[in-house]
N, C-alpha and C positions, 0 to 999 in steps of 0.2 A: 759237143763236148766242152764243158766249161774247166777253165784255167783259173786258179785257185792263187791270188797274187801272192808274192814270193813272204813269208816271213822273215824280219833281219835282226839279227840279234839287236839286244839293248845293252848299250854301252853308256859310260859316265867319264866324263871330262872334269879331271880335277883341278881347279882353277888354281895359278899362283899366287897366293895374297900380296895386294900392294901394301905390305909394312912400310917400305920406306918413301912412298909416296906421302906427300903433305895433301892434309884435307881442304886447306883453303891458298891458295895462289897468292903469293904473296905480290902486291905491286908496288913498283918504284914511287918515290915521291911526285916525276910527273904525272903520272898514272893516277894517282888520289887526288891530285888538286886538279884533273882533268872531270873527275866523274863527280865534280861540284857543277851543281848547274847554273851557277850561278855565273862560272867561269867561262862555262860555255855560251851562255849566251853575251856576255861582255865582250868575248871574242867577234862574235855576229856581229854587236856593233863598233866596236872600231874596223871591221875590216870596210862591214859600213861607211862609215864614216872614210878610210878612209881613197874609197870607189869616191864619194861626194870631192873631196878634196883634189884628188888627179884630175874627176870633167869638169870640174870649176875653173882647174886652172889652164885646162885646154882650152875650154872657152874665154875664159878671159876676161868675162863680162861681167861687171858686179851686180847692174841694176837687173840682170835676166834672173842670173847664177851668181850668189856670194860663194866665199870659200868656206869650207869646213870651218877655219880658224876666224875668219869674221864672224859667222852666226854665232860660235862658241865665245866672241867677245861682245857682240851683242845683247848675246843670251847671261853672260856674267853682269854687265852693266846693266842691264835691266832687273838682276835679280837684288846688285847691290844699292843702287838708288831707291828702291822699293818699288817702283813704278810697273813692275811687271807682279811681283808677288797681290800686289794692293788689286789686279787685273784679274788673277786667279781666284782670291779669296770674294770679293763680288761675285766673280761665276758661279765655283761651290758653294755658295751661300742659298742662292735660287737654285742651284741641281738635288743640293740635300732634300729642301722642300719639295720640289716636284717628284723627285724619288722615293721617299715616305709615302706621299700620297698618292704615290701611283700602288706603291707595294699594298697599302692599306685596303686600298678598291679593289686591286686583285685578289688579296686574301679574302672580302666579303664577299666579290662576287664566286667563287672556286667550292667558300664555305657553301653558300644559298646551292650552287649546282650540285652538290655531294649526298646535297640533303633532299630538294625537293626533285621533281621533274618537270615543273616549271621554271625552277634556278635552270637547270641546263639549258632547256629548250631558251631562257634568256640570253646566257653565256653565249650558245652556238651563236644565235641570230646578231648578236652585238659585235662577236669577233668575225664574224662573216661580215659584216659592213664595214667595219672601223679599222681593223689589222691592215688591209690591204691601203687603205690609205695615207700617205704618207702626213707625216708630223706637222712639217711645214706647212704643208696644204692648211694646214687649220687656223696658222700665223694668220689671216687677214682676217677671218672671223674673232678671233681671240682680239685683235689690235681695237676691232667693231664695238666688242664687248666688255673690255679691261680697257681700254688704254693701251697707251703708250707708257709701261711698266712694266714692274717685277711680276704682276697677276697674270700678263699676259704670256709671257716662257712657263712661269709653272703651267698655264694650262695647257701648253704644246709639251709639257714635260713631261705630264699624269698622263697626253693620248700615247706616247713615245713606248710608256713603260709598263702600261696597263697590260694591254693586250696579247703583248709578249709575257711574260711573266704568269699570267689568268691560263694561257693556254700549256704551256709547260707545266706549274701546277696543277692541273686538270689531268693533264695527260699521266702526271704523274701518280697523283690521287688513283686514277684508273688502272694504275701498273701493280697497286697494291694486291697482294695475294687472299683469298678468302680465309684461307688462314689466317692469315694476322687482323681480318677483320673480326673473326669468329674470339680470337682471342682477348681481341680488343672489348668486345661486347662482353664476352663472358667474366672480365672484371668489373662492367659496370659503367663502362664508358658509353656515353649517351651525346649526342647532338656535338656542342662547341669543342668538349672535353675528347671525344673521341678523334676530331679533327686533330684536334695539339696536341697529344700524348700517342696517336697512334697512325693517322694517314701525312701529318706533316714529319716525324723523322724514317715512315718507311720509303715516301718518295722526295728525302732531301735532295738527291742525286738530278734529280729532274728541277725542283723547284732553285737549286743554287744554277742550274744553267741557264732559267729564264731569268734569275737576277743578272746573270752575266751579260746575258741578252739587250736585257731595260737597261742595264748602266750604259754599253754602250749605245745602242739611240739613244739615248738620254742625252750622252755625252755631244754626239755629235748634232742631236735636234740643237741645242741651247748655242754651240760656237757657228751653225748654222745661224739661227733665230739672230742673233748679235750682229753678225756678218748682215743683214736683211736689211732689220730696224735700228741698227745701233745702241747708243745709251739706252738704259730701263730707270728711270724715275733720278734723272742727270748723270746716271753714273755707267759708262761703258764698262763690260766683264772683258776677257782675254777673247770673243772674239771681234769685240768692238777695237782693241787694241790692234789685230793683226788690218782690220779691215784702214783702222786710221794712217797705221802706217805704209798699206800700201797706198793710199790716196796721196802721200809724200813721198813716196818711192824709196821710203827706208826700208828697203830689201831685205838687208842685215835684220831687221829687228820682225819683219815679217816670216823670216825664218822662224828668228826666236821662240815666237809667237808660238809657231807649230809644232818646234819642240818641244815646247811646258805644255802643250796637247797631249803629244807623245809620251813626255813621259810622268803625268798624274797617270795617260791610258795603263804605263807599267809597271806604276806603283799599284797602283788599286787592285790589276788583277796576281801581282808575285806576294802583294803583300795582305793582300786583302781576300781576296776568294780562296788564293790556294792556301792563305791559313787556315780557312775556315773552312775547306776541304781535309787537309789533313788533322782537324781535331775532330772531325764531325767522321764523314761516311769513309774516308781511307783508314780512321783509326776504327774504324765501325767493323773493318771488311765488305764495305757495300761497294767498294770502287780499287780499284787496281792504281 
């Protein structure tokens, strides 16, 4: 004998309208100048800064640990005598170049893989050898082959940024939908033109994260490289700077040094990438 589950009437629930609720929360003025991030992250470093400042002066020791407030006067005399600025501008002078021509080589090599299947099977085989190996490593053949100069950091500059960069655009060219390829063709777009109109802004998203990638090795191959060999053609960059002054055990100013590391690293990427994030693929809708 089968039981026949119970029927239950149907009812409706008549909701009370919120009239007098507000549709957006208002927040107090600490509240608005909290959700700047700008604010928030200044916060990160002074508290930073000032964690540096208490074990400096537990320790006590200038030549191990300076304090917060000495490397911040190290770091101002050296920006006001020029001596530190004139350190930097040498450095980015050779990162520009090795950075262009790293981004350059990546682009052709990505273009040739997209197109042929012998570009690829190049691309695989090059970044299967080269990627894993690190930048520096290539510092004594470069030194063999350039000199003792600026040819020689670019060419640890171009291994630094290629590879990275080549492999992200790739991946990202691959992420492309057939749709937008199909659409791409059915205007007419062919070969170079279909690259630059239609697979470099569907995979911006990938390709601006392997520039982020190559700037920093870049960044850190070349204060490396300086740190190794020194001056490039008589003239030391900022990390011939930090390495000179620690051989004199001005502490203070080898701080410095690493500060105007630190913070070109958080100008380039707050003012540099994330603009050119939010004009490109966040104003796109391609990215959150």
């Amino acid at each position: 004998m089968s039981i026949s589950p119970p029927i239950r009437d149907e009812y409706e629930i008549a909701l009370t309208p919120l009239d007098d609720v507000p549709l957006e929360r208002t927040l107090s003025l600490p509240q608005r100048i909290w959700q700047q991030s700008w604010v928030r992250k200044a916060a990160i470093l002074l508290v930073l800064a000032l964690i540096w400042e208490i074990i400096a002066r537990i320790q006590d020791n200038d030549l191990l640990l300076p304090s917060f407030a000495q490397t911040a006067h190290a770091f101002a005399d050296g920006v006001i005598t020029g001596e530190l600025i004139g350190k930097v501008w040498i450095s980015l002078k050779v990162l520009v170049k090795g950075y262009l021509i790293g981004i350059a080589l990546a682009f052709a090599l990505t273009t040739l893989a997209v197109s042929t299947q012998l570009g690829r099977d190049l691309l695989s085989t090059l970044t299967s050898m080269f990627n894993p190996l690190p930048a520096i490593a290539m510092l004594p053949l470069a030194l063999l082959w350039f000199g003792l100069g600026e040819n020689s950091l670019i060419f640890v500059l171009v291994h630094s940024v290629l590879w990275a960069l080549a492999l992200n655009t790739y991946a990202g060219f691959l992420g492309v939908s057939d749709t937008l390829r199909m659409a791409g063709r059915n205007y007419g777009l062919r070969g170079l033109r279909f690259v630059l109109f239609m697979l470099v802004p569907a995979a911006l998203p990938s390709i601006l994260a392997g520039l982020r990638i190559g700037w920093a090795f870049a960044w850190r191959t070349l204060i490396a490289a300086e740190l190794v060999f020194g001056a490039s053609s008589g003239k030391g960059g900022l990390g011939w700077y930090i390495f000179q002054n620690r051989n004199e055990l001005y502490t203070d100013k080898v701080f410095a040094g690493l500060a105007m590391v630190i913070l070109i690293g958080l100008v380039v990427e707050n003012f540099g990438f994330n603009t050119i994030e939010k004009l490109t693929v966040k104003r796109w809708g391609m990215q959150r």
